[in-house]
Phi, psi and omega in degrees: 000135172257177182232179207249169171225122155256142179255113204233099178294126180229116190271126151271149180268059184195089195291022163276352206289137201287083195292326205281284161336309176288335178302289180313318181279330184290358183251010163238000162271351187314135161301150202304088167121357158243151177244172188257147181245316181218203211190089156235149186286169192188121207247130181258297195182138167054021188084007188267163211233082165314140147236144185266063183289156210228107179239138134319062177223173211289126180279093202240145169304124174120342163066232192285021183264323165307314167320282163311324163313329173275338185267351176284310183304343175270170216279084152158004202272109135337292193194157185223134125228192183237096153328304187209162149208169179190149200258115188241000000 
């Protein structure tokens, strides 16, 4: 089995909000066998700040859905979508 790399957007709902905190809860919601490999920012409006984390997961029936699911859940996440994937 390989694995897939997403590239995953994530709106905070606040632009006071701590990119550096949210960064942290979102690499401890992760689900079992996928990591985060990078982090990059994306300036939306008005001061608010997207973070792009590039997530490591296993190419499995469900691809990147456990995944998003775990970042709509944590405490400050706005919206998840999945910007790119691709298979390495």
């Amino acid at each position: 089995m390989g694995k897939v790399a997403a590239a995953i957007k994530v709106m905070p709902n606040s632009p006071e909000l701590d990119l550096d905190e949210l960064r942290e809860r979102l690499e401890t919601a992760l689900p079992e066998g996928a990591k985060i490999n990078s982090v990059e920012t994306e300036d939306v409006a008005f001061g608010l700040v997207a973070l792009i984390p590039t997530v490591i997961v296993p190419d499995d029936a469900g691809g990147t859905e456990s995944v998003e699911e775990a970042f709509s859940s944590v405490e400050g996440v706005e919206s998840v979508s999945v910007k790119e994937v691709g298979r390495i």
